[in-house]
N, CA and C atoms as an extended XYZ file, in Angstrom:
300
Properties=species:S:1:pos:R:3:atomname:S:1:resname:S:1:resid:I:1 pbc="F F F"
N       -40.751       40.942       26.985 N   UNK     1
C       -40.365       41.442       25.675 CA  UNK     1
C       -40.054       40.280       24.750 C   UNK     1
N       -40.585       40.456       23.459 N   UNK     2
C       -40.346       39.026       22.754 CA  UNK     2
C       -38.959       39.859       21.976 C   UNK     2
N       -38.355       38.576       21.593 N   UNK     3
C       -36.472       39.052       20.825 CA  UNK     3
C       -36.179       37.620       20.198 C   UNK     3
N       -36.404       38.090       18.626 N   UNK     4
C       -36.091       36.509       17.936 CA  UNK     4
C       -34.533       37.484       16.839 C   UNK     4
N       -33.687       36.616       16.759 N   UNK     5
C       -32.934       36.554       16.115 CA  UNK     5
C       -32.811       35.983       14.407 C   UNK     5
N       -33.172       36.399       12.971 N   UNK     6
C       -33.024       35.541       12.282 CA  UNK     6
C       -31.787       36.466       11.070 C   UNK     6
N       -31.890       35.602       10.141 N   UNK     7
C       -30.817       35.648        9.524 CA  UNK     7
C       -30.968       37.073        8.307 C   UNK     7
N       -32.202       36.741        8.015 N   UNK     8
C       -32.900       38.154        7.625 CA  UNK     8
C       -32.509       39.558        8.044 C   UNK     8
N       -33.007       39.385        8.965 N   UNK     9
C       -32.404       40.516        9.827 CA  UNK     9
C       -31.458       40.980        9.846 C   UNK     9
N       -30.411       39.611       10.392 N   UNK    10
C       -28.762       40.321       10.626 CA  UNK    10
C       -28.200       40.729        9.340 C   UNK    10
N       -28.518       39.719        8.037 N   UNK    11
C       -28.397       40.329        6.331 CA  UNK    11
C       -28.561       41.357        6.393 C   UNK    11
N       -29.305       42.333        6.785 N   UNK    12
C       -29.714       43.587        6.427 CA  UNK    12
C       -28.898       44.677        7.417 C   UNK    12
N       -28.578       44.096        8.633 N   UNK    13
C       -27.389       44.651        9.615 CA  UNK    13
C       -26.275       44.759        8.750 C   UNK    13
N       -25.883       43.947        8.457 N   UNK    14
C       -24.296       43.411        7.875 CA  UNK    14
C       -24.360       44.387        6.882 C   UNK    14
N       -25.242       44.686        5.971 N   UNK    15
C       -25.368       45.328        4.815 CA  UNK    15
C       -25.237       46.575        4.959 C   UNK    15
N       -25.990       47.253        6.165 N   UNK    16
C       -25.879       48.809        6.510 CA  UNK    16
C       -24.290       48.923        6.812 C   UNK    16
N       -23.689       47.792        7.821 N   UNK    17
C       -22.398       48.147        8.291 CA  UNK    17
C       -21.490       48.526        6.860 C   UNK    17
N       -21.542       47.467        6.085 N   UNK    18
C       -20.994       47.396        4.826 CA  UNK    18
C       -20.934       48.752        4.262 C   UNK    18
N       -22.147       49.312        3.797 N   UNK    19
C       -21.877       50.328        3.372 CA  UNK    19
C       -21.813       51.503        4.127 C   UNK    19
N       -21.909       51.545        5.480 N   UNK    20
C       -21.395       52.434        5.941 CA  UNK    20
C       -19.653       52.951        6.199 C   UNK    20
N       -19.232       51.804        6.111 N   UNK    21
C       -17.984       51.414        6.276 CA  UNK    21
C       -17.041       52.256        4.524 C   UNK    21
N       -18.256       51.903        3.358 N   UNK    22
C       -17.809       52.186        2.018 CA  UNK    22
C       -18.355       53.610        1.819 C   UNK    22
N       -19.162       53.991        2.439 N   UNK    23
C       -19.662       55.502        2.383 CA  UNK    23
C       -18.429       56.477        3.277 C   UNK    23
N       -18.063       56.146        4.409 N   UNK    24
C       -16.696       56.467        5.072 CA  UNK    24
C       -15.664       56.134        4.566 C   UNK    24
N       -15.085       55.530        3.533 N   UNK    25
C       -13.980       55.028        2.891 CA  UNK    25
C       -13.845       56.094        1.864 C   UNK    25
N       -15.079       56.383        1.147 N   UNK    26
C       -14.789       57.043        0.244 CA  UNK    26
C       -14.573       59.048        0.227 C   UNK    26
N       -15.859       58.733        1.703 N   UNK    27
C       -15.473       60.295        2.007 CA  UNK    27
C       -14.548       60.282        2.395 C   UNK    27
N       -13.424       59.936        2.785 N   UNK    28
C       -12.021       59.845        3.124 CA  UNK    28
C       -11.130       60.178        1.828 C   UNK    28
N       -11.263       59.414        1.213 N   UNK    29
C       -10.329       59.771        0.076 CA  UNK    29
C       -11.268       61.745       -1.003 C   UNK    29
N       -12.312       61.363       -1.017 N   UNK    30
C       -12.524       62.700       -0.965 CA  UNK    30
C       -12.259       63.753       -0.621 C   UNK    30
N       -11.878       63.774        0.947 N   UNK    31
C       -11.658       64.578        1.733 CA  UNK    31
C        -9.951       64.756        1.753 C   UNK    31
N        -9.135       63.741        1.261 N   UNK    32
C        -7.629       63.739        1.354 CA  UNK    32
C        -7.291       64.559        0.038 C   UNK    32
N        -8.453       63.781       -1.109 N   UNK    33
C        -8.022       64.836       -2.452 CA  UNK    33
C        -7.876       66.913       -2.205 C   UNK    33
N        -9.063       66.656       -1.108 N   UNK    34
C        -9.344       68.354       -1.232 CA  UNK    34
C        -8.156       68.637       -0.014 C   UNK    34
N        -7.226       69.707       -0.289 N   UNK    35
C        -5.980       70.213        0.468 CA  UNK    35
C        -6.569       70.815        1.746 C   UNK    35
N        -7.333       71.339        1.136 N   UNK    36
C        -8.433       72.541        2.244 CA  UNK    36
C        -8.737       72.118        3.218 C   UNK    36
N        -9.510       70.402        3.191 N   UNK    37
C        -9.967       70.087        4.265 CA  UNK    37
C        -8.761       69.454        5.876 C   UNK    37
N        -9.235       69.096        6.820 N   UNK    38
C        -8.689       69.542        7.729 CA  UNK    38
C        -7.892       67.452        7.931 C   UNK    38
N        -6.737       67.201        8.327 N   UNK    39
C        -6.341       65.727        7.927 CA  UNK    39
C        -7.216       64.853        9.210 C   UNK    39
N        -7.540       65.934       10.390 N   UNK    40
C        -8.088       65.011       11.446 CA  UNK    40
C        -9.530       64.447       10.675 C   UNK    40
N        -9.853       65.025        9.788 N   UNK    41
C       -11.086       64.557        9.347 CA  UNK    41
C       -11.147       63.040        8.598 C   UNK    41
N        -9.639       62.944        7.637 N   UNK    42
C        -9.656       61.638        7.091 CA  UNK    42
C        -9.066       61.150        8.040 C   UNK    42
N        -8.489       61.033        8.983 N   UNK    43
C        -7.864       60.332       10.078 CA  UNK    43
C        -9.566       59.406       10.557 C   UNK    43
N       -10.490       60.877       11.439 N   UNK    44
C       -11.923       60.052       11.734 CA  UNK    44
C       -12.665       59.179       10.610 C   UNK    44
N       -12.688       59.518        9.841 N   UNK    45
C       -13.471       58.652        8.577 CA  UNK    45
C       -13.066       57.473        8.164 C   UNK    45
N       -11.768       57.171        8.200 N   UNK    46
C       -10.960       56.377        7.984 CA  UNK    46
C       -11.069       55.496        8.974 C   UNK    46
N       -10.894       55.596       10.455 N   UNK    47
C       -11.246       55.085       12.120 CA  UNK    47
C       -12.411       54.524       11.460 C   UNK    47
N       -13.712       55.551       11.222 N   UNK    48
C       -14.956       55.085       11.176 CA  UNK    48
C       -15.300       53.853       10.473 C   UNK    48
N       -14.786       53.699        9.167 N   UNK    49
C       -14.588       52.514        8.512 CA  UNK    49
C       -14.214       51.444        8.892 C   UNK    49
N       -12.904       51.615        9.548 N   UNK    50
C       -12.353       50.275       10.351 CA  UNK    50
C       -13.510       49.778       11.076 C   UNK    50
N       -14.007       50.743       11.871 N   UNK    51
C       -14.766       50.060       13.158 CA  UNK    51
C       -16.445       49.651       12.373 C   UNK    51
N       -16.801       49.887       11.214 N   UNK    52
C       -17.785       49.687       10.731 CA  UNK    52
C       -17.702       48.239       10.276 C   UNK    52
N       -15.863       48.265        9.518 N   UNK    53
C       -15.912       46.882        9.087 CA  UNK    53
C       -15.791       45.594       10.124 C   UNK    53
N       -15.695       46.043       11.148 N   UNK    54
C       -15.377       45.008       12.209 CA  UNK    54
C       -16.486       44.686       12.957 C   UNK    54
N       -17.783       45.516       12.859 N   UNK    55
C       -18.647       45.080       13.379 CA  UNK    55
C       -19.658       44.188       12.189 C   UNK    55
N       -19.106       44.966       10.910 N   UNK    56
C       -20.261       44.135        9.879 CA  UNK    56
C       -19.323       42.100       10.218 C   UNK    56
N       -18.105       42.427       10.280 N   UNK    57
C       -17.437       40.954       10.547 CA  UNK    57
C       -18.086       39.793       11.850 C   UNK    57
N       -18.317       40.853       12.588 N   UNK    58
C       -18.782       40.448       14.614 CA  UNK    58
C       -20.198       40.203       13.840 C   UNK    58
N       -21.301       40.687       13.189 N   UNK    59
C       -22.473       40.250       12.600 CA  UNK    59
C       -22.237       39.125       12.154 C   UNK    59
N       -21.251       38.891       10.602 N   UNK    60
C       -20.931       37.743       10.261 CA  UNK    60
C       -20.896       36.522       11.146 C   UNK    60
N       -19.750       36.861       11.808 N   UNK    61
C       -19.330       35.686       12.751 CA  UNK    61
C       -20.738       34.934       13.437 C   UNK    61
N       -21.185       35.717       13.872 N   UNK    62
C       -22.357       36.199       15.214 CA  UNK    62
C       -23.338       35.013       14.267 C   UNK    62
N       -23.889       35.302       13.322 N   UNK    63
C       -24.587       34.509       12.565 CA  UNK    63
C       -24.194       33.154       11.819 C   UNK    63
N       -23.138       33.222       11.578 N   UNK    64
C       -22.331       31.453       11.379 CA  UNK    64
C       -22.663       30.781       12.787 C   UNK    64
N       -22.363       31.594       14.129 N   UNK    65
C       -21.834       30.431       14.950 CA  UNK    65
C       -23.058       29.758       15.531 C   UNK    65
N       -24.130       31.111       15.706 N   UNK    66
C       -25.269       30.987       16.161 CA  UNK    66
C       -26.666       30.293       15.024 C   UNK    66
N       -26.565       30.742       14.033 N   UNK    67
C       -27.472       30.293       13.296 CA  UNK    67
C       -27.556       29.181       12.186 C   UNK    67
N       -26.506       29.245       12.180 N   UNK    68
C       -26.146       27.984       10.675 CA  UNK    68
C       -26.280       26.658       11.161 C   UNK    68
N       -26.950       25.751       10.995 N   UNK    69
C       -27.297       24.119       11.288 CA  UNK    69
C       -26.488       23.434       10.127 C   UNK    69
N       -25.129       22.846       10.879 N   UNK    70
C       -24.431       22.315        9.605 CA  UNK    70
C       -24.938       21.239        9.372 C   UNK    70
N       -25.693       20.220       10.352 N   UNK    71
C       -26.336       18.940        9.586 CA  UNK    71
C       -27.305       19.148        8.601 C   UNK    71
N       -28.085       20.250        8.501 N   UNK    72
C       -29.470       20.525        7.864 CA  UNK    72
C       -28.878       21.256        6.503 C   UNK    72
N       -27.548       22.118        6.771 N   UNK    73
C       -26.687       22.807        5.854 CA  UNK    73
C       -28.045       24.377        5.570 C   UNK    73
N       -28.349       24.736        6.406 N   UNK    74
C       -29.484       25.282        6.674 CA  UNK    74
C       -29.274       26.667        7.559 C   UNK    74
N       -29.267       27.819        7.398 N   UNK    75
C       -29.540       29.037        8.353 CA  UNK    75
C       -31.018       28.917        9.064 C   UNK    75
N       -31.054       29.321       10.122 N   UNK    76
C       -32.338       29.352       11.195 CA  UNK    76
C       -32.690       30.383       11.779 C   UNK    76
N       -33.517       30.484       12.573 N   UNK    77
C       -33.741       31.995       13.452 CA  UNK    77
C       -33.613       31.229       14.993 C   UNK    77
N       -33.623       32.241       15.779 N   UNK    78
C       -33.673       31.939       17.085 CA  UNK    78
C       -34.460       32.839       18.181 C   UNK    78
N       -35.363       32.014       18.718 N   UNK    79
C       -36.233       32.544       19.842 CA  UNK    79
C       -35.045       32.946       21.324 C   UNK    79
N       -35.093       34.590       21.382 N   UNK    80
C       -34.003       34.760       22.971 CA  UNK    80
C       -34.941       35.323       23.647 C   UNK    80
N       -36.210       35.297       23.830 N   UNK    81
C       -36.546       35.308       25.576 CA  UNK    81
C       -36.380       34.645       26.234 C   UNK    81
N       -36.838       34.716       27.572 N   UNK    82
C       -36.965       34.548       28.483 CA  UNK    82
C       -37.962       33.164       28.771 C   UNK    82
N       -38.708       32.816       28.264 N   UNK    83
C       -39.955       31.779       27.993 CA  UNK    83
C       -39.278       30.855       27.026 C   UNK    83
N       -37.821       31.031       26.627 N   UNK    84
C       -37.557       29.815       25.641 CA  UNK    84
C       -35.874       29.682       26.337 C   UNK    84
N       -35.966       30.277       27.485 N   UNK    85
C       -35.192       30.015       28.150 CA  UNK    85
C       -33.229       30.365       27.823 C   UNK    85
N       -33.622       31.642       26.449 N   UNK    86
C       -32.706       32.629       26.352 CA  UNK    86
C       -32.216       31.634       25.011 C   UNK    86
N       -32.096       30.943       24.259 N   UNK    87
C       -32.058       30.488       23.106 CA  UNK    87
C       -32.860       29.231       22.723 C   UNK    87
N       -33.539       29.492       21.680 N   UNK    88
C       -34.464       28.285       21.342 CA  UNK    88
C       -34.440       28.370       19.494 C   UNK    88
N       -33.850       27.520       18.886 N   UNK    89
C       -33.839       27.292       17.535 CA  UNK    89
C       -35.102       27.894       16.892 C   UNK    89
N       -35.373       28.104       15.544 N   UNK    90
C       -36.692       28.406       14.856 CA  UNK    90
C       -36.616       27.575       13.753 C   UNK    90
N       -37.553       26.627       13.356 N   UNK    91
C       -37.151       25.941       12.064 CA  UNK    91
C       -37.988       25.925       10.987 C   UNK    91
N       -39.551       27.351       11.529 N   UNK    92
C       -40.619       26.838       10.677 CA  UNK    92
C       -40.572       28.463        9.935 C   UNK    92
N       -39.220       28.794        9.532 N   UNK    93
C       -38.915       30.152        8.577 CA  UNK    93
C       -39.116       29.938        7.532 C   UNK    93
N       -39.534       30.732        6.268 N   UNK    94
C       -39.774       30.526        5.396 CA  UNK    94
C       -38.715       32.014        4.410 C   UNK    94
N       -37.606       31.051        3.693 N   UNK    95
C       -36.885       31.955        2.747 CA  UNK    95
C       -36.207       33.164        3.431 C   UNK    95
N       -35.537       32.362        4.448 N   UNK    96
C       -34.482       32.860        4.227 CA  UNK    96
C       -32.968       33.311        3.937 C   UNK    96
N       -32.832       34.740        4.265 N   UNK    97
C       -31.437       35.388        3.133 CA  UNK    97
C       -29.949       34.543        4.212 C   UNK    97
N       -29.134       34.037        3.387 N   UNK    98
C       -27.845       33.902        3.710 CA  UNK    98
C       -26.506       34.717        3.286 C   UNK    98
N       -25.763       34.435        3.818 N   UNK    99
C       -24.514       35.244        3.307 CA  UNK    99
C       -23.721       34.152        2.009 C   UNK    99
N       -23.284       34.779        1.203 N   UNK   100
C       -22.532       34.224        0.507 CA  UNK   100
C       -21.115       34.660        0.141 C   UNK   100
């Protein structure tokens, strides 16, 4: 199985977490405005957020520690099979997305 890691990618991870995290934040307070609805519900939505934002963070991290070349000041991709012997740098990417 080929499995490359790049920064592209995880950008677009981080981004779903993000707003999943803000799509659950807000149905929360939605759901607290309306009396009707039931409180275990903003209790879960609220949970859901936390744990959305902590994984969009574990992405973050995940991609500083692993991908960022501070001599080059440069984000990279990374080859994880098996044939590159479970991490092997990529340096011939072209444009790509970083976090800012």
């Amino acid at each position: 199985a080929k499995a490359i890691s790049s920064v592209d990618l995880m950008s677009f991870l981080y981004r779903e977490f993000v707003s999943y995290e803000k799509f659950n934040a807000a149905w929360a307070e939605t759901a607290r405005a309306d009396s009707a609805r039931d409180k275990h519900l903003v209790e879960d939505l609220l949970a859901e957020a936390v744990w959305a934002h902590d994984e969009a963070e574990n992405v973050r991290s995940a991609v500083d520690e692993h991908l960022w070349v501070a001599e080059d000041d440069v984000y990279t991709a990374a080859n994880l099979t098996k044939a590159a012997a479970g991490f092997q740098r990529v340096t011939n990417t072209v444009g790509l997305t970083g976090f800012a």
